[in-house]
C-alpha positions as CSV (number, residue, x, y, z in Angstrom):
1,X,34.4,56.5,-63.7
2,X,36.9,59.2,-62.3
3,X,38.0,60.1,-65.5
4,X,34.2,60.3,-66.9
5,X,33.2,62.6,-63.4
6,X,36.2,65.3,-63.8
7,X,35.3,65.5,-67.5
8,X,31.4,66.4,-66.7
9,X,31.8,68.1,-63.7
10,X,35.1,70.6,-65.6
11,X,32.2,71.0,-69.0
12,X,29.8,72.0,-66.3
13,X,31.9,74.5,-64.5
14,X,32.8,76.4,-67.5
15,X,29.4,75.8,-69.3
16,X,28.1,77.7,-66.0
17,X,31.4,80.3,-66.2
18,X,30.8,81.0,-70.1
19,X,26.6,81.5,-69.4
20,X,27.6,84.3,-66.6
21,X,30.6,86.4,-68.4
22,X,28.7,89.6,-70.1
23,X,27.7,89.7,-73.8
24,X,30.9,91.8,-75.0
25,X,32.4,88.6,-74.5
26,X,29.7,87.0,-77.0
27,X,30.8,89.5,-79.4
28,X,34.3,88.9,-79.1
29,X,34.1,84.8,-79.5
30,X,32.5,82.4,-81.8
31,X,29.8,80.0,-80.7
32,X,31.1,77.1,-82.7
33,X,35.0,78.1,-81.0
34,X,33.4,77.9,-77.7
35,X,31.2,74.5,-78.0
36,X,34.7,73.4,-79.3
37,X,37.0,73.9,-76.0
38,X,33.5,73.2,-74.0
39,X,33.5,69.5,-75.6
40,X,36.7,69.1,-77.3
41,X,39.4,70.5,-75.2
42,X,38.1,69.2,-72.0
43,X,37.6,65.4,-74.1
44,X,41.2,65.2,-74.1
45,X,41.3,65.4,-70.5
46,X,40.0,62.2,-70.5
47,X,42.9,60.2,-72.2
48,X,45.0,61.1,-69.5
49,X,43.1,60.6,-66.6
50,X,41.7,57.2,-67.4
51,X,45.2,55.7,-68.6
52,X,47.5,57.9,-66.0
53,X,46.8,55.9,-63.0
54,X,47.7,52.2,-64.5
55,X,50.9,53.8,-66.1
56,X,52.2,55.9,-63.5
57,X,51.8,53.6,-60.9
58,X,52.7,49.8,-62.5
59,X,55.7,51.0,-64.9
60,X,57.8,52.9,-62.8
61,X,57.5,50.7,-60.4
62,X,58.0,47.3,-62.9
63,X,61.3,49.3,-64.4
64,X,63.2,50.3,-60.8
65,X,62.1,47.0,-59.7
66,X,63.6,45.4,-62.6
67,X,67.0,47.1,-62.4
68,X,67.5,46.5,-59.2
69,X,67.4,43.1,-59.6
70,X,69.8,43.3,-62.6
71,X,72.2,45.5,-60.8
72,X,72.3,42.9,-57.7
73,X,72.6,40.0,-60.0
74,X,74.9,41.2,-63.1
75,X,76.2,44.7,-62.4
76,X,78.9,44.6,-65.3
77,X,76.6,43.2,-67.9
78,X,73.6,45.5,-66.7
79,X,75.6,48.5,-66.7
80,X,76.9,47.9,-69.5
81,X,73.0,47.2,-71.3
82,X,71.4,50.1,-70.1
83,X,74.0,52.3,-71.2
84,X,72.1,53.4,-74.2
85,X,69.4,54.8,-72.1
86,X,70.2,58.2,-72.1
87,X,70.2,57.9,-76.1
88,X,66.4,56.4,-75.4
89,X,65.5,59.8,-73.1
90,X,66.6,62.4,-75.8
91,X,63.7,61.4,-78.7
92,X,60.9,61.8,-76.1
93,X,62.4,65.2,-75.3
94,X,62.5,65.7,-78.6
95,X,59.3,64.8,-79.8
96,X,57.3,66.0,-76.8
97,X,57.8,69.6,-78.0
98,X,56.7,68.7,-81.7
99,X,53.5,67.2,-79.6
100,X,52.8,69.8,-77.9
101,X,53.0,72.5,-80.7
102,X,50.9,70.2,-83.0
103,X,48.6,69.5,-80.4
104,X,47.5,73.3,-79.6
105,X,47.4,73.6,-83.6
106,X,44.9,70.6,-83.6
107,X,42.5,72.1,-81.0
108,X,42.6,75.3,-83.1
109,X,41.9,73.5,-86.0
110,X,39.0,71.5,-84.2
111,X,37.0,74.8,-82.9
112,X,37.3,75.8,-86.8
113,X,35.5,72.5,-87.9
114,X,32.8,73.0,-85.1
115,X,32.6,76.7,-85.8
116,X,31.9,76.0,-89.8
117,X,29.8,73.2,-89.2
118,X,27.5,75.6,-86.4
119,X,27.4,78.3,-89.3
120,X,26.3,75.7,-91.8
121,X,23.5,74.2,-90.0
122,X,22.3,77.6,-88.4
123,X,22.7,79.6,-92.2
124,X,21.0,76.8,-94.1
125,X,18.8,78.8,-95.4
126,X,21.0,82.1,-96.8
127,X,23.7,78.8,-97.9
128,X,21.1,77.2,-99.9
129,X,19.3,80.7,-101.1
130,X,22.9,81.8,-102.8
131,X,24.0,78.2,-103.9
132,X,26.6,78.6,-101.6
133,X,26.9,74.4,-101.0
134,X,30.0,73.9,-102.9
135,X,31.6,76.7,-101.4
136,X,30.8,75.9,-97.7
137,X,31.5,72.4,-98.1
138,X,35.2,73.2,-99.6
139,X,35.4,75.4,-96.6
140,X,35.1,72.2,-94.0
141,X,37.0,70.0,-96.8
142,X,40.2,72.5,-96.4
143,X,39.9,72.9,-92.5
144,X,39.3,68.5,-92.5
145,X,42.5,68.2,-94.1
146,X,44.2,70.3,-91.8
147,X,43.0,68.7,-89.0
148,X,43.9,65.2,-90.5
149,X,47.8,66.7,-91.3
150,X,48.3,67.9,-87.7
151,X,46.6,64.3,-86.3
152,X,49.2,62.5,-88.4
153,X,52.0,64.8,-87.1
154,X,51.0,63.6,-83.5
155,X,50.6,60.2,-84.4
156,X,54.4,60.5,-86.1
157,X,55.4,62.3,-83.2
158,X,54.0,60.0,-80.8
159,X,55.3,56.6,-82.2
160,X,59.0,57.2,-83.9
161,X,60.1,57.6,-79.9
162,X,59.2,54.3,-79.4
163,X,60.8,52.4,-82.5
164,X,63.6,54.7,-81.4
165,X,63.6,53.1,-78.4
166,X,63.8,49.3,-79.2
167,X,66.7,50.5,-81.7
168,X,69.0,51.9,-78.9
169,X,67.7,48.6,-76.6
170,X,68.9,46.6,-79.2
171,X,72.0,47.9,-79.3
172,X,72.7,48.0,-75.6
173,X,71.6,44.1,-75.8
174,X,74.5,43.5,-78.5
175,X,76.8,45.4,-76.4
176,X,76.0,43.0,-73.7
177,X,76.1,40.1,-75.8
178,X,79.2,41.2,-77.0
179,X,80.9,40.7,-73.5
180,X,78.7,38.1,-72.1
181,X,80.4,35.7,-75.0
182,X,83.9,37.1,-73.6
183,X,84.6,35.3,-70.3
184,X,87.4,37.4,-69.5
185,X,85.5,40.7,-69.8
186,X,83.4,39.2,-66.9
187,X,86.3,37.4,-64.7
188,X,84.3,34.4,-64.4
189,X,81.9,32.5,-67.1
190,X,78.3,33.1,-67.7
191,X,76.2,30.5,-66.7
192,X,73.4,30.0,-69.8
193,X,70.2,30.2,-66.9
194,X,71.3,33.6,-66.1
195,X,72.3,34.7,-69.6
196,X,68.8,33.7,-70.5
197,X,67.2,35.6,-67.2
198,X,69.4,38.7,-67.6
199,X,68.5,38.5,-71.3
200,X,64.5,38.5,-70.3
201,X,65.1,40.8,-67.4
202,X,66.4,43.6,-70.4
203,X,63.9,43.3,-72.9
204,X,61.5,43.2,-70.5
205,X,62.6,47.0,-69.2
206,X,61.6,48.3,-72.3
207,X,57.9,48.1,-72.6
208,X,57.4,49.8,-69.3
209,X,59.8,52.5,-70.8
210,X,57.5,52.8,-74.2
211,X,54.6,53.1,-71.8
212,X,56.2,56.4,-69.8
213,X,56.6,57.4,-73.6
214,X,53.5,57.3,-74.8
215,X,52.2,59.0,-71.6
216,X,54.4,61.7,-71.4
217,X,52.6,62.5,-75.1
218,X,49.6,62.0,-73.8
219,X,50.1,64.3,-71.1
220,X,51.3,67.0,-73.5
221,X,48.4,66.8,-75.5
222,X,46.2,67.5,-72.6
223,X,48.2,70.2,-71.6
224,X,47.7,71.7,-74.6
225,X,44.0,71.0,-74.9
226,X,43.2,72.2,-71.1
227,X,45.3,75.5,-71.5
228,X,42.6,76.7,-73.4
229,X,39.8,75.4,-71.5
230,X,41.4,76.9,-68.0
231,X,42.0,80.3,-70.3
232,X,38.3,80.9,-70.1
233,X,37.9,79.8,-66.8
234,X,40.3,82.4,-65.8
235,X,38.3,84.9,-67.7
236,X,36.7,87.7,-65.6
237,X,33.5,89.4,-66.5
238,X,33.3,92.8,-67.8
239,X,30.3,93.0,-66.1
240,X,31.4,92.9,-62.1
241,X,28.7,92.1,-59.0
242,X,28.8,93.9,-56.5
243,X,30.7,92.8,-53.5
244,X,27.4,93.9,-51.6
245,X,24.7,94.3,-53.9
246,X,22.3,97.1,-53.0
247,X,18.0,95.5,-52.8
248,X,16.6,96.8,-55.7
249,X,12.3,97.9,-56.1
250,X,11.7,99.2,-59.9
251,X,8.4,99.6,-59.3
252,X,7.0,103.5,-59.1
253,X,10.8,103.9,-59.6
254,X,12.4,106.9,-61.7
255,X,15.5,105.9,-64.1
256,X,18.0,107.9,-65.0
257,X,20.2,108.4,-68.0
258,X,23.4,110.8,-66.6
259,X,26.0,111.2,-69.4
260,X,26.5,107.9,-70.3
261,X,28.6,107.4,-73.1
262,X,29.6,104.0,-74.8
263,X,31.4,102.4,-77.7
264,X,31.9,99.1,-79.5
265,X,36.0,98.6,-79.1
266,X,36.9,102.2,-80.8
267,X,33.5,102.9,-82.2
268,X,31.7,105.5,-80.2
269,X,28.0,104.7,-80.1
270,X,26.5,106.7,-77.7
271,X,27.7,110.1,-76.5
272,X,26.5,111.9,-73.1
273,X,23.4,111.1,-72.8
274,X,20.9,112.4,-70.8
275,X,17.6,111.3,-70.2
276,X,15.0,110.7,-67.4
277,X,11.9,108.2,-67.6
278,X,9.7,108.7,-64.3
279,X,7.1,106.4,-63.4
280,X,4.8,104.8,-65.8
281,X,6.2,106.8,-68.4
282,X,6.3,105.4,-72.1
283,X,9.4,106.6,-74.1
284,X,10.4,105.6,-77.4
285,X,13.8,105.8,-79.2
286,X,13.3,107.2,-82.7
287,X,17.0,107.4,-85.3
288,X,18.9,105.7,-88.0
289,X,20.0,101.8,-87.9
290,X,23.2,102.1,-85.5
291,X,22.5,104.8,-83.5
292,X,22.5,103.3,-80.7
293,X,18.4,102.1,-79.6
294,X,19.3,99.0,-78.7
295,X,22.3,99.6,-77.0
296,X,20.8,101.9,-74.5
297,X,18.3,98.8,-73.9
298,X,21.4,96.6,-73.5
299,X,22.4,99.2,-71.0
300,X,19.7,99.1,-68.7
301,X,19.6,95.2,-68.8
302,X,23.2,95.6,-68.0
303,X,24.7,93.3,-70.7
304,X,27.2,96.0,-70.6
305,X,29.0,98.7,-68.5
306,X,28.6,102.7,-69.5
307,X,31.9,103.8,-70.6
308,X,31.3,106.9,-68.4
309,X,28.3,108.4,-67.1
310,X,25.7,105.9,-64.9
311,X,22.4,104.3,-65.2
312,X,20.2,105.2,-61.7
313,X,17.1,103.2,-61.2
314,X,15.7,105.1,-57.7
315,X,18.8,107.0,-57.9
316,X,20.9,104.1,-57.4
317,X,24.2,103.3,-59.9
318,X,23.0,99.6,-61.6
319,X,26.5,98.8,-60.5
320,X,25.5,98.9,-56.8
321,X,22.4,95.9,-57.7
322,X,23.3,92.5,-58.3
323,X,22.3,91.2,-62.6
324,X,20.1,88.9,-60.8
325,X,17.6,91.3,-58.7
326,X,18.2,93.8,-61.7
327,X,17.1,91.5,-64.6
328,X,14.0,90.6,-62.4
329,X,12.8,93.7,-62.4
330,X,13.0,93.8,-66.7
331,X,10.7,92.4,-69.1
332,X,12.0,92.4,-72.2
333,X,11.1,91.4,-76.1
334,X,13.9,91.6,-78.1
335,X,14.9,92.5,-81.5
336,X,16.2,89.0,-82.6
337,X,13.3,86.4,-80.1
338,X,15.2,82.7,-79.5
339,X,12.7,80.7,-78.8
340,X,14.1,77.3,-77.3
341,X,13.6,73.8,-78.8
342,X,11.0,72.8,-76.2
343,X,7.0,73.3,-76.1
344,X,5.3,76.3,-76.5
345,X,4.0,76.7,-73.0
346,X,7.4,76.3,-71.7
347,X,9.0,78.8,-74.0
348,X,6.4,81.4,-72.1
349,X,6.7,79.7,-68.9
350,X,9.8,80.8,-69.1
351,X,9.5,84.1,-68.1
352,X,7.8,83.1,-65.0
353,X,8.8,79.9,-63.9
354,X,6.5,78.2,-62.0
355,X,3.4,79.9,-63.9
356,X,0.0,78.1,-63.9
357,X,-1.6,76.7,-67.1
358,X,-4.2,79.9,-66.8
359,X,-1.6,82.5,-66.2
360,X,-0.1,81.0,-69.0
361,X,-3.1,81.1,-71.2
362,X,-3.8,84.5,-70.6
363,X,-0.4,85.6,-71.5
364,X,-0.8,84.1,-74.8
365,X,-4.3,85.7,-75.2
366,X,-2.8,89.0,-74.5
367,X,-0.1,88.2,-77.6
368,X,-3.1,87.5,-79.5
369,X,-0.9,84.2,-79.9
370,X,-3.8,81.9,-78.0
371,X,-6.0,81.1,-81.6
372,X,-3.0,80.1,-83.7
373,X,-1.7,77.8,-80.8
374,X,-5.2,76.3,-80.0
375,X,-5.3,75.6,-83.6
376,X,-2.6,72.7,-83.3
377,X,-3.3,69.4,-82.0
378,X,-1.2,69.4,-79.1
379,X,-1.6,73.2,-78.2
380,X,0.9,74.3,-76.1
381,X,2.5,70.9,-75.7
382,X,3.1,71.7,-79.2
383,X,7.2,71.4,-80.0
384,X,8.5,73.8,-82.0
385,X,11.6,73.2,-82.7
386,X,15.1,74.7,-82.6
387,X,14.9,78.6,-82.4
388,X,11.1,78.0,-82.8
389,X,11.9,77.0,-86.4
390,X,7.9,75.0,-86.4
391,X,6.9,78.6,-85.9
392,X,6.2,81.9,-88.2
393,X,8.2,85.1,-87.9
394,X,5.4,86.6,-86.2
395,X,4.2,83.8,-84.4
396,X,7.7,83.6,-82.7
397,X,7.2,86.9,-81.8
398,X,4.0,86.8,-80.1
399,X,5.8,84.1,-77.9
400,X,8.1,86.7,-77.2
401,X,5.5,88.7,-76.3
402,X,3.9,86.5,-74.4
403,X,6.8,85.5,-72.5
404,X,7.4,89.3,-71.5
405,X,4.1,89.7,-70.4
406,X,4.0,86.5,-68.1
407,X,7.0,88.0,-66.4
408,X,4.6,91.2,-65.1
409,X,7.9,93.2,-64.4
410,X,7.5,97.1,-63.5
411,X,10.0,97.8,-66.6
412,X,9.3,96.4,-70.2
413,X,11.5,97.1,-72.9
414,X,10.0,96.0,-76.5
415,X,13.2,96.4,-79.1
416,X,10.7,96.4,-82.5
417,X,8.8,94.0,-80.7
418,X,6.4,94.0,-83.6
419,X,8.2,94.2,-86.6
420,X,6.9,90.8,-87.8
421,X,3.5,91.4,-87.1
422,X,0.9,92.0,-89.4
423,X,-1.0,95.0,-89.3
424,X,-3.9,94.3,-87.4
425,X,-2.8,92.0,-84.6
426,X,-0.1,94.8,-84.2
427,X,-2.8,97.0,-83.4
428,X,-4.5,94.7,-81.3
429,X,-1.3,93.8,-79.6
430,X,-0.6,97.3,-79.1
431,X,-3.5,98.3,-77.6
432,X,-3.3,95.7,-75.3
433,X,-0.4,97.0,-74.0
């Protein structure tokens, strides 16, 4: 149960830590990488903490407890047994560093099966639409096998300590036979009762010993597998709160562009802008693909941090207001909509949680979404699948739309928010708005 608890409660902590770190980190880092340390990394956690306490506790105990008893009885012959353990200690040292290189290979080599598997399922459709099958599936087949060589390089790592050890205990038994057959090496004959009980006493020092073994590997592996895990808990956000975040009201508010400039790692998107929207104002960003109309969105939702210049909403720096109050204050339909894999009344609950069945009706009505989801059986208990896969392109939009328009914020930002519209519910959805 302990070792089940830490597991959950560790995923949930960095599920939650990963969900607030700002989108540059998105950009930065695969999904299928991070479902891999989310799940995978933190697994092998698990191992350690469910076998630890048995181990750490019994064996030590069972091995001191042992040679003290040999040491009282037979000091010569004991002595002269355990002789060879030093020669048992240098394979785990050994090995434990093959383990542990092996093991942070294997967790790389994990994240890669997630991440093709994830890029599979999600690009079924472009896979299948360019025969691409054979190629993506000899993808996973090469990063399999990899996987498979670095488990059997643990596994090797992991066990030739211990045959190691019952080779050196068997010699430090024949090195005690051979005196304990010798009366004169001992000064005085050895009884056959405690030949047999030292005899028992000895082997029985070694299973405890291929225990601490075996767990010291284990607890390498882990090591390796949490460093990563702990990595992105460590991770700051790009995207700071304020240590006293300013109260924030949007509505009749002015906003303010002043000189902000960004760029993408080296690549310069925006330069100095400028640019004031006062209230009820409707402004729309006209250029070429990449020039940067979405980004200034992204700006004012704060998913990212000007390079220079600042973003005023009342003549306040975004970097005084905490995400939170900020994002309230936003509506927004995006370019790409995810839809999740729930009903379609949730989906555009969503952007007002807590919304009655009418406000929600008349949010789809405004979307001009309301006929096509009467139309189904179910309505808007209606599932629709993963990324609203159940849905059209510009039925998942009017969702969207929906969803924005639940929300009622004094700022709405629609990113082509009607792209996949046809031409006259795009009129009717723009004149509603």
């Amino acid at each position: 149960w302990v070792g089940s608890r830490a597991v959950a409660d560790l995923r949930t902590k960095l599920f939650s830590h990963l969900l607030n770190l700002s989108a540059g980190f998105y950009t930065e880092n695969a999904t299928g990488k991070l479902v891999s340390r989310v799940l995978n990394d933190t697994g092998a956690l698990q191992t350690i903490l469910t076998s630890v306490t048995s181990v750490v506790v019994r064996d030590p105990i069972s091995l001191i407890g042992v040679l003290a008893f040999l040491f009282i009885h037979q000091p010569k012959l004991t002595l002269l047994s355990v002789i060879v353990l030093p020669a048992c200690v240098l394979p785990i040292a050994i090995y434990s560093r093959k383990v542990r290189r092996s093991s942070r290979d294997i967790q790389t080599q994990s994240a890669e099966l997630v991440q093709t598997m994830t890029e599979g399922f999600t690009g079924h459709r472009v896979i299948k639409a360019y025969n691409l099958e054979s190629l993506s599936s000899e993808r996973f087949r090469e990063t399999a096998d990899r996987f498979v060589n670095l488990t059997m390089r643990i596994i090797r790592a992991s066990e030739i300590p211990g045959v190691l050890i019952e080779f050196f205990g068997a010699c430090g038994l024949a090195i005690m036979l051979g005196y304990a057959v010798q009366p004169k090496a001992l000064g005085q004959p050895l009884k056959p009762e405690d030949f047999l009980q030292l005899l028992i006493s000895l082997i029985y020092i070694y299973q405890p010993l291929k225990n601490l073994t075996r767990l010291q590997n284990q607890v390498v592996q882990a090591r390796a597998a949490t460093e990563r895990a702990f990595e992105l808990l460590a991770t700051e956000n790009s995207v700071p709160e304020p240590v006293r975040p300013k109260p924030i009201q949007a509505a009749n508010a002015a906003i303010r562009f002043d000189n902000v400039s960004f760029k993408y790692g080296e690549k310069t998107v925006l330069q100095d802008i400028n640019l004031d929207v006062k209230p009820g104002q409707l402004i729309a960003f006209v250029g070429k693909t990449g020039s940067g109309k979405t980004t200034l969105a992204n700006l004012l939702l704060r998913f990212y941090d000007p390079a220079a210049g600042s973003i005023q909403i009342n003549g306040v720096d975004l970097r005084e207001f905490s995400t939170r109050d900020l994002r309230n204050q936003i509506a927004v339909v995006a370019q790409e909509n995810v839809l999740f894999n729930d009903t379609i009344g949730r989906n555009i609950e969503l952007g007002r949680l807590g919304a009655t069945e009418a406000e929600i009706l008349a949010a789809a009505r405004f979307a001009k979404a309301d006929e096509f989801i009467l139309q189904r059986p179910e309505g808007f208990n209606t599932l629709i699948g993963e990324k609203g896969v159940m849905l059209s392109g510009g039925q998942r939009q009017r969702i969207a739309i929906a969803r924005a328009m639940l929300k009622n914020a004094p700022i709405l930002i629609l990113d082509e928010a009607t792209n996949a519209l046809d031409a006259e519910v795009e009129r009717q959805v723009q004149a509603e708005l």
